[in-house]
C-alpha positions as CSV (number, residue, x, y, z in Angstrom):
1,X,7.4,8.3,-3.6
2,X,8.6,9.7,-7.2
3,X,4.8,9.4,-8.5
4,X,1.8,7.5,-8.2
5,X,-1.0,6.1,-10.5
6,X,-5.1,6.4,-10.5
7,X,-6.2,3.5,-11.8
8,X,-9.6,2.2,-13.2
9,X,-9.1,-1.4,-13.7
10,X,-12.0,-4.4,-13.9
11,X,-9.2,-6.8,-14.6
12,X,-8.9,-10.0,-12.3
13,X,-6.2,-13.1,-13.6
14,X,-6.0,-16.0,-11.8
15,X,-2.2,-16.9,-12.0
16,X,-1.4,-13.1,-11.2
17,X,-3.8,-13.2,-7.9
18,X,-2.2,-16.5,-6.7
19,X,1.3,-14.9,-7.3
20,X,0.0,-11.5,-5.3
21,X,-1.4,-13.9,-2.6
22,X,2.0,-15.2,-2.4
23,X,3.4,-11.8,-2.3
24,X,1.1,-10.2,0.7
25,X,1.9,-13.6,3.0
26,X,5.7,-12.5,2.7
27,X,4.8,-8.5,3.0
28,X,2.8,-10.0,5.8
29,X,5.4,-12.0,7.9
30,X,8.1,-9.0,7.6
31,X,5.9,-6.2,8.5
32,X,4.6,-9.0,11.6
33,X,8.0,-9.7,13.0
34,X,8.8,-5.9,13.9
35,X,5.6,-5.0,14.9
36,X,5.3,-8.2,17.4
37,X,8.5,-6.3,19.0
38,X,6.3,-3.7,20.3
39,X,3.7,-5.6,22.6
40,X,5.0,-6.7,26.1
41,X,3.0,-8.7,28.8
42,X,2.3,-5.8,30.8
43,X,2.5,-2.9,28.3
44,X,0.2,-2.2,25.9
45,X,2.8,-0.8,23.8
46,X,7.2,-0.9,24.2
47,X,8.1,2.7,23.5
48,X,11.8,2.1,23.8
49,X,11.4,-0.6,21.0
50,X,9.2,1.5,18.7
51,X,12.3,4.3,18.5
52,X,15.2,1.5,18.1
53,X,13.4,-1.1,15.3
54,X,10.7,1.1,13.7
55,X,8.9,-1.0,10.6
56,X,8.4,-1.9,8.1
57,X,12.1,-2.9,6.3
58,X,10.9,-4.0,3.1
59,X,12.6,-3.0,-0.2
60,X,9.6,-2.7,-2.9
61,X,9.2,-0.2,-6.0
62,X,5.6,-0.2,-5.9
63,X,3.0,0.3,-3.1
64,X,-1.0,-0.6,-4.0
65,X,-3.6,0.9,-2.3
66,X,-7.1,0.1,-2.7
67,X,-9.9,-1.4,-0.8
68,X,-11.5,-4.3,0.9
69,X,-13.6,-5.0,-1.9
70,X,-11.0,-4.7,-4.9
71,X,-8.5,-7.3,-3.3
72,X,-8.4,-9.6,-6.2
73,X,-7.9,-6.6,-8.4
74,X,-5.2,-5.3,-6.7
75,X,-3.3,-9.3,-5.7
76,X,-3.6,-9.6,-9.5
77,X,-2.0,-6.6,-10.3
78,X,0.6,-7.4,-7.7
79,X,1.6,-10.4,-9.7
80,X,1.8,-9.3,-12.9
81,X,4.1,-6.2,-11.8
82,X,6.3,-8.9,-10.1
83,X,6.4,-11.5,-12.6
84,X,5.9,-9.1,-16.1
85,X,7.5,-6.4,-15.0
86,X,10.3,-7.4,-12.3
87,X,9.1,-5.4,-9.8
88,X,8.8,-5.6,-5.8
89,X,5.6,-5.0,-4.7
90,X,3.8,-3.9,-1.6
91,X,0.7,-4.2,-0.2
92,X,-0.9,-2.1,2.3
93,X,-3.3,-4.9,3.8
94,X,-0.3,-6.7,5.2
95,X,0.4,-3.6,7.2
96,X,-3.4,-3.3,8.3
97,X,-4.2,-6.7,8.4
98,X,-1.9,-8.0,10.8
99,X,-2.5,-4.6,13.0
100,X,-5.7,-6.1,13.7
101,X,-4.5,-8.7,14.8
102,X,-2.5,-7.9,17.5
103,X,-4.8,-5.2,18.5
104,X,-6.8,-8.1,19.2
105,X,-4.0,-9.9,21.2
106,X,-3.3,-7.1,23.2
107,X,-6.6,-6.1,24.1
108,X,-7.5,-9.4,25.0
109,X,-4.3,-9.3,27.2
110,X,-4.9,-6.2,28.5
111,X,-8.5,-4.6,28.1
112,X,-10.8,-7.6,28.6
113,X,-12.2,-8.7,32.2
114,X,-13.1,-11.9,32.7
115,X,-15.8,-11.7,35.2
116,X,-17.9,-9.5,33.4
117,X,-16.9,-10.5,30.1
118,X,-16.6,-7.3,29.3
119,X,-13.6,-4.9,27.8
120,X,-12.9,-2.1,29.5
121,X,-13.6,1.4,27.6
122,X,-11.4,3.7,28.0
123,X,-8.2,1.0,28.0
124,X,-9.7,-0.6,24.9
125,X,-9.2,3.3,23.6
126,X,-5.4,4.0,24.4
127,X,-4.8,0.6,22.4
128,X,-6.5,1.3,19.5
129,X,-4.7,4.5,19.5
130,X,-1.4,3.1,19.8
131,X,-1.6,0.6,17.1
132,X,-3.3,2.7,14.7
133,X,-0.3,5.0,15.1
134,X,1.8,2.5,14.9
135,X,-0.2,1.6,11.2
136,X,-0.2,5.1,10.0
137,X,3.8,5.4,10.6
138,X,4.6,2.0,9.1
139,X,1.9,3.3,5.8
140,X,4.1,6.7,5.9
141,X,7.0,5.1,5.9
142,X,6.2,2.3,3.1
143,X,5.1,5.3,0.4
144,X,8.1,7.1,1.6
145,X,10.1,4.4,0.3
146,X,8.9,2.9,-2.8
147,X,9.1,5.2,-6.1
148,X,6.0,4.6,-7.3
149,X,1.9,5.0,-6.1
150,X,-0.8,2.6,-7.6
151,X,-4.6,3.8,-6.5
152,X,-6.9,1.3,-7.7
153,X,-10.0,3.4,-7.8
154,X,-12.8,1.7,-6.6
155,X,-16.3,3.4,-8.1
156,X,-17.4,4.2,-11.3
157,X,-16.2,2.9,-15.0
158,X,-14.7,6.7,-16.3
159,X,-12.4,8.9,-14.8
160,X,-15.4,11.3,-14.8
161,X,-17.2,8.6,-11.7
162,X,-14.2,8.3,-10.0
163,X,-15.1,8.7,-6.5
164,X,-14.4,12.0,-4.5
165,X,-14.9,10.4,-1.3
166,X,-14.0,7.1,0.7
167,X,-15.7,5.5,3.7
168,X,-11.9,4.0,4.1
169,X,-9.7,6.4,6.8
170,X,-6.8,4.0,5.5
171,X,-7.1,4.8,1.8
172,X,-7.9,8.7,2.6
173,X,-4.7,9.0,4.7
174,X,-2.4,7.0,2.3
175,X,-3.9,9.1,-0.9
176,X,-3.2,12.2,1.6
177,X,0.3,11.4,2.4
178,X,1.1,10.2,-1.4
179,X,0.8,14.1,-2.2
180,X,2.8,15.2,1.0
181,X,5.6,12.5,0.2
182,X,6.2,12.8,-3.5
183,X,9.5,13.9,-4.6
184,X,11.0,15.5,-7.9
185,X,14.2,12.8,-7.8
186,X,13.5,9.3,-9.1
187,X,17.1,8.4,-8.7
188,X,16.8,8.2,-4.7
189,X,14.8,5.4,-4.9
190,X,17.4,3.2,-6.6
191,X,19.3,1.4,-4.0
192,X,21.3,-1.9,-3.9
193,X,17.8,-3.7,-4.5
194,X,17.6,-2.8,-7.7
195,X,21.6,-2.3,-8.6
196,X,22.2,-6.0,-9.0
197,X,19.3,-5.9,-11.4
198,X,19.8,-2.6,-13.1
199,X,22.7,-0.1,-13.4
200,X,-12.2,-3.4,8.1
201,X,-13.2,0.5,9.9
202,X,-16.0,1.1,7.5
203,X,-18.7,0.3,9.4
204,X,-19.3,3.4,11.3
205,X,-20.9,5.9,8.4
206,X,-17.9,8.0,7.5
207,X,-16.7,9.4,4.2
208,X,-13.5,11.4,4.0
209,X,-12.7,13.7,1.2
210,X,-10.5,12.1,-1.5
211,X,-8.2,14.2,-3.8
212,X,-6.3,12.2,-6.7
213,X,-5.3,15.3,-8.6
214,X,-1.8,14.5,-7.9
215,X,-2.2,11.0,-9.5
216,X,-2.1,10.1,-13.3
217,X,-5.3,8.6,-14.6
218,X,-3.9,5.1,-15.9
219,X,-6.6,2.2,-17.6
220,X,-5.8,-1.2,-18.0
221,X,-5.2,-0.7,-21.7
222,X,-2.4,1.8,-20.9
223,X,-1.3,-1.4,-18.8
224,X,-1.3,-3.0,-21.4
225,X,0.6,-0.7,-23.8
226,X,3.6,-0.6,-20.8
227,X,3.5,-4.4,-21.3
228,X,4.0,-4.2,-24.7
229,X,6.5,-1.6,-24.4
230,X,8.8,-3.1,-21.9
231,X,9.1,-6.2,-23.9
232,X,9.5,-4.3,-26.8
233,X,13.1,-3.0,-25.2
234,X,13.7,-6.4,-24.5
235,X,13.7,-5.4,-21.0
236,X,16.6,-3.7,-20.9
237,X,15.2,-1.0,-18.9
238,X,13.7,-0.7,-15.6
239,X,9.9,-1.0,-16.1
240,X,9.0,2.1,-14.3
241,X,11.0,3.9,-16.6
242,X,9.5,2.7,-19.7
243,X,6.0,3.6,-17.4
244,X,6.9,7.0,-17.1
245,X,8.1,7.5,-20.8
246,X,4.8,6.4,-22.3
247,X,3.0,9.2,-20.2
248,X,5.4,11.6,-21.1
249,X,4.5,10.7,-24.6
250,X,1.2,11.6,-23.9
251,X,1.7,14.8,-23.1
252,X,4.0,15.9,-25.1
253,X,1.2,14.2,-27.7
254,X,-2.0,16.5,-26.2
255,X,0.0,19.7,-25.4
């Protein structure tokens, strides 16, 4: 990750949410074919599979984190990146969403006795371990490779209520690992991808602490403004960079 965005946004568009909605299904069905390589009949987990295939492989500039509650916001968003300002976008519930899912499978393959009608504790444990592993490398691994971080901040309507804690483990370890992962060289992130183009756990009551500092405060009129930008260079440039100019701007404007 080169840097990532804090963003306040009530903004929901129809068009843009059924072009995100198309977007998670296919972050969805890549992330679910490697991870479907892991579970075996009589293994909870394949070990020698996890170290040759690892997951996810999808090429994407942008990763969105957010939660349960802002999904519209954040499918809507995904669209308009995609279809405004050309670029690949990923998701983090089609990492987390499909977990689920075959945590179920393999429990009920493995943890659940009949008879009693009952799973079994401590088996139901080591699964739930392995696949939220399995989650937390494939998140790692997705903000490791896309150049840019959008936070879609779910409390408050100022920067100043923007909320210092989440109930969500998944949105405090991918804010954590955003600041662990950044790095200084944008130009890393530009592979043959973009070389054709251009030269559900929140029911138990816990709140982890939530640090942004390393994020930009971004508003959906500064949205807006990159809009407006990009087609102002005729699109010439890669949107991120036009991004990244306008907050430079800024600071060169307030120092």
């Amino acid at each position: 990750m080169y840097t990532g965005f804090n963003l306040k946004t009530d903004w929901v568009d129809e068009n843009y949410y059924n072009e995100g909605q198309k977007i998670i299904a296919l972050n969805k069905e890549n992330v679910k074919k490697p991870l479907q390589t892991f579970a075996t009949k009589n293994e909870i987990i394949n070990g020698k599979n996890i170290q040759e295939h690892w997951f996810p492989q999808i090429e994407a500039d942008v990763f969105i984190s957010y939660s349960h509650d802002d999904e519209k916001k954040a499918l809507s968003l995904a669209g308009f990146l995609k279809t405004e300002m050309d670029l690949d976008v990923f998701i983090d519930a089609a990492v987390w969403g499909y977990a689920d899912e075959l945590l179920r499978e393999l429990d009920i393959a493995n943890c659940y006795n009949k008879a009693s009608g009952l799973f079994n504790y401590y088996a139901r444990n080591r699964s739930t371990s392995h696949i939220h592993m399995m989650l937390a490398t494939a998140l790692s691994m997705m903000i490791n490779r896309t150049e840019c971080l959008f936070f879609i901040n779910p409390d408050g309507i100022s920067f100043q209520d923007s909320i210092t804690h989440t109930p969500s483990p998944w949105i405090y370890y991918e804010i954590g690992m955003s600041a662990l992962l950044k790095k200084e060289d944008k130009s890393e992130f530009r592979g043959n991808h973009r070389t054709k183009k251009f030269s559900l756990f929140e029911s138990v009551n816990i709140k982890y602490p939530l640090n942004t500092e390393h994020l930009k405060n971004i508003t959906d009129a500064d949205i807006q403004t990159w809009h407006k930008n990009y087609n102002a260079v005729s699109k010439k440039h890669f949107s991120l960079d036009v991004l990244y100019q306008q907050f430079s701007n800024r600071q060169i404007i307030n120092s």
